[in-house]
C-alpha positions as a Python dict, from the first residue, in 0.01 Angstrom:
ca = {
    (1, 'X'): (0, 0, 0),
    (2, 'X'): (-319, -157, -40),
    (3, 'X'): (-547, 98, 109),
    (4, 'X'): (-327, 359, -81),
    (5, 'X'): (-421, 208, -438),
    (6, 'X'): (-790, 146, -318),
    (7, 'X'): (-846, 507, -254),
    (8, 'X'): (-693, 592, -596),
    (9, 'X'): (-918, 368, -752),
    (10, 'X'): (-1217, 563, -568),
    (11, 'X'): (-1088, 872, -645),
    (12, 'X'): (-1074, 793, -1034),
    (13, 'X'): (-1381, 636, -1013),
    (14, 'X'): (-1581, 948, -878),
    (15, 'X'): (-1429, 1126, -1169),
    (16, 'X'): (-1523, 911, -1387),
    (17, 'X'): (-1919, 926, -1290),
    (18, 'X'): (-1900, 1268, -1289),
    (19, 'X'): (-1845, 1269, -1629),
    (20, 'X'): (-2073, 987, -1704),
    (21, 'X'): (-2324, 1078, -1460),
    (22, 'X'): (-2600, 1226, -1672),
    (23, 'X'): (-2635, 860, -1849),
    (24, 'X'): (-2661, 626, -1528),
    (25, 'X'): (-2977, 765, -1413),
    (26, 'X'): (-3205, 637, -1658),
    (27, 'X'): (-3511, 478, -1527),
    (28, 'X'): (-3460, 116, -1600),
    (29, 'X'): (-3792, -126, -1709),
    (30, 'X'): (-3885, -370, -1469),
    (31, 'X'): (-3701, -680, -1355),
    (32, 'X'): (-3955, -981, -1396),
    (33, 'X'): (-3827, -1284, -1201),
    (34, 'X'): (-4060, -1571, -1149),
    (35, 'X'): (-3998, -1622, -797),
    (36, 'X'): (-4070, -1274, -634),
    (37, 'X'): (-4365, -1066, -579),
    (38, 'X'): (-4483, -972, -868),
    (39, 'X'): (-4227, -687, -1016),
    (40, 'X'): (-3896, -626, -894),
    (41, 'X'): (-3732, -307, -1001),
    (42, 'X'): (-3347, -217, -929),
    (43, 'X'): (-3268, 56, -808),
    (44, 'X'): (-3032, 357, -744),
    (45, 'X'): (-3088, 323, -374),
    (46, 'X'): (-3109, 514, -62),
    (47, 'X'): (-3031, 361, 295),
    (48, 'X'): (-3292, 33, 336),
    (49, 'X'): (-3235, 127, 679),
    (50, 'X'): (-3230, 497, 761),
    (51, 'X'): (-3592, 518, 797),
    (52, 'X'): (-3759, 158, 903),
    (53, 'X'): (-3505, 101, 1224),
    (54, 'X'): (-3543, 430, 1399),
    (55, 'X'): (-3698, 367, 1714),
    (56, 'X'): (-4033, 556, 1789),
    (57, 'X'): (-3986, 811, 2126),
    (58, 'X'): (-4287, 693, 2250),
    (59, 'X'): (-4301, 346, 2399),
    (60, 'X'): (-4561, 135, 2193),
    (61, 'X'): (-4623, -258, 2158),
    (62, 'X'): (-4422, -383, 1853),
    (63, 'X'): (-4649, -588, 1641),
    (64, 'X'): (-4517, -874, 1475),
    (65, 'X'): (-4508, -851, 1117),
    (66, 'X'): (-4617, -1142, 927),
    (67, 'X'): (-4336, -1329, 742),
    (68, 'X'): (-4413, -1304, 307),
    (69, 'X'): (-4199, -1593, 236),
    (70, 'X'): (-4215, -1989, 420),
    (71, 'X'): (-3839, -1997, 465),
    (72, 'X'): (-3722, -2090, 794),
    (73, 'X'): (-3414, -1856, 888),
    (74, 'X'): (-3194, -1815, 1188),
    (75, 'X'): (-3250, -1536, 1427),
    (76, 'X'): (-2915, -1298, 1352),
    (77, 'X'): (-3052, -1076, 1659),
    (78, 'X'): (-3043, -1332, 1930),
    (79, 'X'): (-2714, -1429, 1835),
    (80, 'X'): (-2461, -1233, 2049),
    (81, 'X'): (-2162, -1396, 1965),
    (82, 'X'): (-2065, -1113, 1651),
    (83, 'X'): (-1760, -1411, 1451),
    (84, 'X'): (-2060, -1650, 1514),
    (85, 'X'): (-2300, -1422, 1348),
    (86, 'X'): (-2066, -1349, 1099),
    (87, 'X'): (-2027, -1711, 997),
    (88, 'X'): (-2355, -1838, 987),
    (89, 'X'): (-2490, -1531, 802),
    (90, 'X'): (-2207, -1628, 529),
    (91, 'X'): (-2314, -1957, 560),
    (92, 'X'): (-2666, -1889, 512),
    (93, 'X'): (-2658, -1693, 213),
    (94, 'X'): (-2333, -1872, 8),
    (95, 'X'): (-2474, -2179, -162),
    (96, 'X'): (-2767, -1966, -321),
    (97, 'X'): (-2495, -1702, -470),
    (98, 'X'): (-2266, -1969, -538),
    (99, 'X'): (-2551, -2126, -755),
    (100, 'X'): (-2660, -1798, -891),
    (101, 'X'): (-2286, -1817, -985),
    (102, 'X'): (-2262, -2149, -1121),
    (103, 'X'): (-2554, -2093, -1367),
    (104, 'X'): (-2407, -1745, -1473),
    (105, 'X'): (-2058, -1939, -1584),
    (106, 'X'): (-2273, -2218, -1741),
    (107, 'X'): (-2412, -1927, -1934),
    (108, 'X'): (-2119, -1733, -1973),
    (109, 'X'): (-1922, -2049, -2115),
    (110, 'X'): (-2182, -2118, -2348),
    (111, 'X'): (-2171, -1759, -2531),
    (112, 'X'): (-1737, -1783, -2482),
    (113, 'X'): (-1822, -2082, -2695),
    (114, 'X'): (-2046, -1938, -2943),
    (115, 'X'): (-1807, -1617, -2998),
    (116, 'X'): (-1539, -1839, -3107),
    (117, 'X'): (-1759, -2006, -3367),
    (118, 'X'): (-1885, -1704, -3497),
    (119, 'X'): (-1536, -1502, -3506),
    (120, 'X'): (-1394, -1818, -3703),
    (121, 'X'): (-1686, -1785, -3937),
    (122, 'X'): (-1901, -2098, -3830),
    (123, 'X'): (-2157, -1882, -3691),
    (124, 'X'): (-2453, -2078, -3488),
    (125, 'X'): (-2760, -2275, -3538),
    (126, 'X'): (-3107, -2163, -3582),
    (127, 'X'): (-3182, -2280, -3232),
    (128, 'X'): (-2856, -2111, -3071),
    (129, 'X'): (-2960, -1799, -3255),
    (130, 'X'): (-3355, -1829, -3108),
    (131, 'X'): (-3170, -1857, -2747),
    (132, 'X'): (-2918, -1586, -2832),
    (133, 'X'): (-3178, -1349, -2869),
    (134, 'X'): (-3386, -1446, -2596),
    (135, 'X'): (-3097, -1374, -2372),
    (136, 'X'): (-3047, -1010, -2536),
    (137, 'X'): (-3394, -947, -2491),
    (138, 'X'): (-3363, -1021, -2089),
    (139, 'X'): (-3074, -873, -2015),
    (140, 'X'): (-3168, -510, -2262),
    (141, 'X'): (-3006, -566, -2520),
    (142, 'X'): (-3100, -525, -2916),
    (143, 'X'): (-3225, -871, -3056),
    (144, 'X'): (-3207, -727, -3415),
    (145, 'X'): (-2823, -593, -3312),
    (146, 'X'): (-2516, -876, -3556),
    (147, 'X'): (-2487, -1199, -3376),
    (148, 'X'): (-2114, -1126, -3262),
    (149, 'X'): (-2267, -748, -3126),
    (150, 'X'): (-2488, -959, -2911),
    (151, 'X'): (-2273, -1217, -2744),
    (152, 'X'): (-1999, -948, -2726),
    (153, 'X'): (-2280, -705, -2536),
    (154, 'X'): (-2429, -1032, -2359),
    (155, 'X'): (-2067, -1101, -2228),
    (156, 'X'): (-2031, -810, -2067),
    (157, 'X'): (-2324, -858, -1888),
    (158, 'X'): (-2309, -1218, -1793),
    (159, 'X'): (-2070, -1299, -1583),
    (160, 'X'): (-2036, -1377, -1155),
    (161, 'X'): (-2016, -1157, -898),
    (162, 'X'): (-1758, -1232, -654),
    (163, 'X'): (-1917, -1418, -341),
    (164, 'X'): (-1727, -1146, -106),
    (165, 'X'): (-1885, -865, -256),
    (166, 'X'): (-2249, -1025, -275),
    (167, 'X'): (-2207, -1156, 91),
    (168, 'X'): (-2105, -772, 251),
    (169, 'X'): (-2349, -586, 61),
    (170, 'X'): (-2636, -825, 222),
    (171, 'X'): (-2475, -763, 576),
    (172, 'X'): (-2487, -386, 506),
    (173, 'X'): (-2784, -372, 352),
    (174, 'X'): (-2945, -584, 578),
    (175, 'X'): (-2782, -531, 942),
    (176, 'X'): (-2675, -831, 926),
    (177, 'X'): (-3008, -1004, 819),
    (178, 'X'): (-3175, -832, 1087),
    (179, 'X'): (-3348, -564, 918),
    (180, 'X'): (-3746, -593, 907),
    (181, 'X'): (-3693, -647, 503),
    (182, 'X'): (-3473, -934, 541),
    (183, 'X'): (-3714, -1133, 782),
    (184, 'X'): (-4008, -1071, 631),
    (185, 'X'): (-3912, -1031, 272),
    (186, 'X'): (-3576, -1220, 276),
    (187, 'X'): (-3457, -874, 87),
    (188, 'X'): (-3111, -894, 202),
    (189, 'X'): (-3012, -602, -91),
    (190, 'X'): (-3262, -323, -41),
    (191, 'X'): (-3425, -388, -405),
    (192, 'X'): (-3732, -155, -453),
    (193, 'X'): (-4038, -274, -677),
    (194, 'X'): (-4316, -74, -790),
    (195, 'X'): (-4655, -210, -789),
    (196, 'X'): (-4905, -223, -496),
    (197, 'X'): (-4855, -554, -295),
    (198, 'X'): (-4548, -619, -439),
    (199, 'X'): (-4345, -588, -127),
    (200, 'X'): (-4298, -428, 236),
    (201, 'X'): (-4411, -22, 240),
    (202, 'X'): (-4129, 188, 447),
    (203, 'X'): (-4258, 282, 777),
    (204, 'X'): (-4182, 607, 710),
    (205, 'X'): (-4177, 669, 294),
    (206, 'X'): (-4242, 1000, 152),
    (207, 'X'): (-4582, 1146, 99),
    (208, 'X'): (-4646, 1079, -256),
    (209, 'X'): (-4405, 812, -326),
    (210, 'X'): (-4520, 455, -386),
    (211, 'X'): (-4233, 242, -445),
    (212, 'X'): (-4238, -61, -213),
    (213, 'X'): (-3953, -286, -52),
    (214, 'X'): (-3959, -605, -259),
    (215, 'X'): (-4022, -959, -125),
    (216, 'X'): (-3898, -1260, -216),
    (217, 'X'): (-4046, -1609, -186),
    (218, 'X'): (-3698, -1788, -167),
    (219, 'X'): (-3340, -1665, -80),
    (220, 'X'): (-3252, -1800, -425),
    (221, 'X'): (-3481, -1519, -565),
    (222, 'X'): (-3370, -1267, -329),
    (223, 'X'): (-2996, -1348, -426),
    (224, 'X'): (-3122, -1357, -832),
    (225, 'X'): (-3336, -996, -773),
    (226, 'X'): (-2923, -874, -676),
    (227, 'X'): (-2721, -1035, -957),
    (228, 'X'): (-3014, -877, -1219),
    (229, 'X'): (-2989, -539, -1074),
    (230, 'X'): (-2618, -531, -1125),
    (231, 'X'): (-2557, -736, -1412),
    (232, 'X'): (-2849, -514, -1616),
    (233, 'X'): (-2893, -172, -1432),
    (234, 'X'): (-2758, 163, -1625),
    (235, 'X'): (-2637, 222, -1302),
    (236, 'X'): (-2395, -58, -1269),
    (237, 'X'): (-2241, 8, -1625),
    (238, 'X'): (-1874, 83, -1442),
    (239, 'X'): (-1863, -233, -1202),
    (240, 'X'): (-1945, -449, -1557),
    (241, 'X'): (-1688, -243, -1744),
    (242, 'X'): (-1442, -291, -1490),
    (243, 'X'): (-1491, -659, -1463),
    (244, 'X'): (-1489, -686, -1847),
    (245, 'X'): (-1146, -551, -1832),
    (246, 'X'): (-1027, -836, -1559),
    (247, 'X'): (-1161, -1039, -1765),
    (248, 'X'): (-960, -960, -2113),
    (249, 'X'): (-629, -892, -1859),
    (250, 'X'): (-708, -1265, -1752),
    (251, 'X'): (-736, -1167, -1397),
    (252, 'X'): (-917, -1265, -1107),
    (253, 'X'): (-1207, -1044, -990),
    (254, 'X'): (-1128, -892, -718),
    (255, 'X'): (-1400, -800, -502),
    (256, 'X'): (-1229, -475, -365),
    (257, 'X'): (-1209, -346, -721),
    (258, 'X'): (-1563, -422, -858),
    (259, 'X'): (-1676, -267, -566),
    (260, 'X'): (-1571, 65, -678),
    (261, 'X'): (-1840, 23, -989),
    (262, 'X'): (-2133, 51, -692),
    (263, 'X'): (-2075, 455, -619),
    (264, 'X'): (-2456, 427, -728),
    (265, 'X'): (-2575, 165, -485),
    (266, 'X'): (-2655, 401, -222),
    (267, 'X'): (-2658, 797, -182),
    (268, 'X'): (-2366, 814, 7),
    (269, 'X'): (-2178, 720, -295),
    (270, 'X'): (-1827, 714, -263),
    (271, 'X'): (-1857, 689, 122),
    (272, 'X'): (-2081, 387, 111),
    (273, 'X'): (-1802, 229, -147),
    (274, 'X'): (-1523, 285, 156),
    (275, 'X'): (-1788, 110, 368),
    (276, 'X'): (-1780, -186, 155),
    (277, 'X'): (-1425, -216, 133),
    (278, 'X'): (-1329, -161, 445),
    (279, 'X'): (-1638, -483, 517),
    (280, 'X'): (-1424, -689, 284),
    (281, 'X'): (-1102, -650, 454),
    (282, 'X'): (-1266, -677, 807),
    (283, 'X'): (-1423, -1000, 729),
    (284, 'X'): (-1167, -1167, 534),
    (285, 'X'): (-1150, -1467, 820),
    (286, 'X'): (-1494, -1537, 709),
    (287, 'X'): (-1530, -1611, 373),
    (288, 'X'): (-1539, -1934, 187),
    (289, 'X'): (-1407, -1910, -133),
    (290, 'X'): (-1598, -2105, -395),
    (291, 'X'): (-1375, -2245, -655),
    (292, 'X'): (-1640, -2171, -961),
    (293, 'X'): (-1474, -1765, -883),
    (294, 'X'): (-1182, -1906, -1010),
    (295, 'X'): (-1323, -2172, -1312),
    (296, 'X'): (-1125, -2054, -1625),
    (297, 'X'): (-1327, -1914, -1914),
    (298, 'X'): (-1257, -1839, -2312),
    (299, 'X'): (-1259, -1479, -2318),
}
């Protein structure tokens, strides 16, 4: 029954970016986060790993690759056990989303708060105004847009991302935090930047190209580069939209449905969305669900 509504879900979903398809390709601006090499840039992504983990026919002496970050992580490839991989790569990435999270609802309640006031015609201080539009600005919105258009917009855009969903999406994307980005760059999510130095170079990028793998200085930042490429990318416009409207049905958001909105994560599109549900049933045993997922909020 389950699987049966999931692939209906899909299946409206890839009609649905066919029609809107032409609009989520626009080249976003950069991503500045404080932590990470210098520009972070989210992106409509190939495979992270389809190029960088193919080994070479010839037999040469692997050089190790000097780590761009001080963190100390575990080894995923020495451990052989796959449920104890599975738990302590969960475990190593869940309080950083969960405060990612935690600051998102802080946010989110804040703005809840704010449309209230202004809907009931109290409207909002000088200071909460200053703010309001600080937070437009950084998440690409219209400062000079009405207050309400703002925290409406900002709404939309300013809300969690279910643990599940962050946590299988940095096992695919990152093997499993094996993958050469994810030990050197703690870039569990495949997140591309654009200036020189900013990141890792592909092993094997095309001639001509220049984009670089970005690296992050803490998996805070790594886990922060994700949440801004979904919650602002023109890409991700369907996975907000469809949480919006769990949100104003007063439902929880589910994981298996958001994932539908990331058709434009990778260029398998729909495929790579089957991946990722499929990863969320699989590893169900796993997860630890935070109870800020479930905080209630004024909608």
């Amino acid at each position: 029954m389950i699987t049966s509504l999931l692939s209906r879900i899909v299946l409206v979903v890839v009609l649905a970016m066919a029609i809107i398809a032409p609009f989520t390709f626009l080249v976003p601006k950069p991503l500045i986060l404080g932590t990470v090499l210098p520009v972070v840039e989210g992106k409509v992504k190939p495979e992270m790993n389809d190029v960088d983990e193919i080994p070479l026919k010839k037999t040469v002496a692997k050089v190790s690759e000097q780590a761009l970050h001080s963190i100390n992580i575990p080894d995923f490839a020495q451990i052989t056990d796959i449920p104890t991989k599975k738990r302590k790569f969960f475990a190593f990435l869940l309080p950083a989303i969960n405060k990612v999270n935690n600051k998102l609802l802080a946010q989110r309640n804040q703005l809840a708060l704010w449309h209230q006031n202004v809907s009931l015609g109290a409207g909002v201080t000088k200071e909460q105004g200053a703010l309001l539009k600080n937070w437009a600005e950084n998440y690409r919105i219209n400062p000079k847009d009405s207050t309400l258009h703002l925290i409406e917009a900002l709404l939309q855009r300013v809300d969690i991302i279910p643990s599940e969903l962050v946590l299988v999406q940095a096992a695919n994307e990152s093997a499993w935090g094996t993958s050469r980005f994810a030990k050197v760059g703690l870039n569990f999510f495949g997140i591309w930047c654009y200036q020189k130095g900013c990141g890792m170079v592909p092993k094997n990028r095309n001639f001509g190209a220049n984009h670089e793998v970005a690296a992050f200085k803490s998996v805070e930042a790594s886990v922060e580069g994700y949440f801004n490429n979904i919650n602002k990318h023109n890409a991700y416009q369907l996975l907000r939209t469809l949480r919006a409207e769990l949100r104003v049905k007063e439902q929880s958001l589910d994981p298996q449905i958001l994932a539908a909105g990331l058709i434009h994560y990778s260029e398998r599109g729909s495929e790579y969305v089957l991946d990722i549900t499929d990863m969320l049933r699989q590893n169900q045993a796993y997860f630890i669900k935070p109870s800020s997922d479930n905080i209630a909020l004024i909608h």
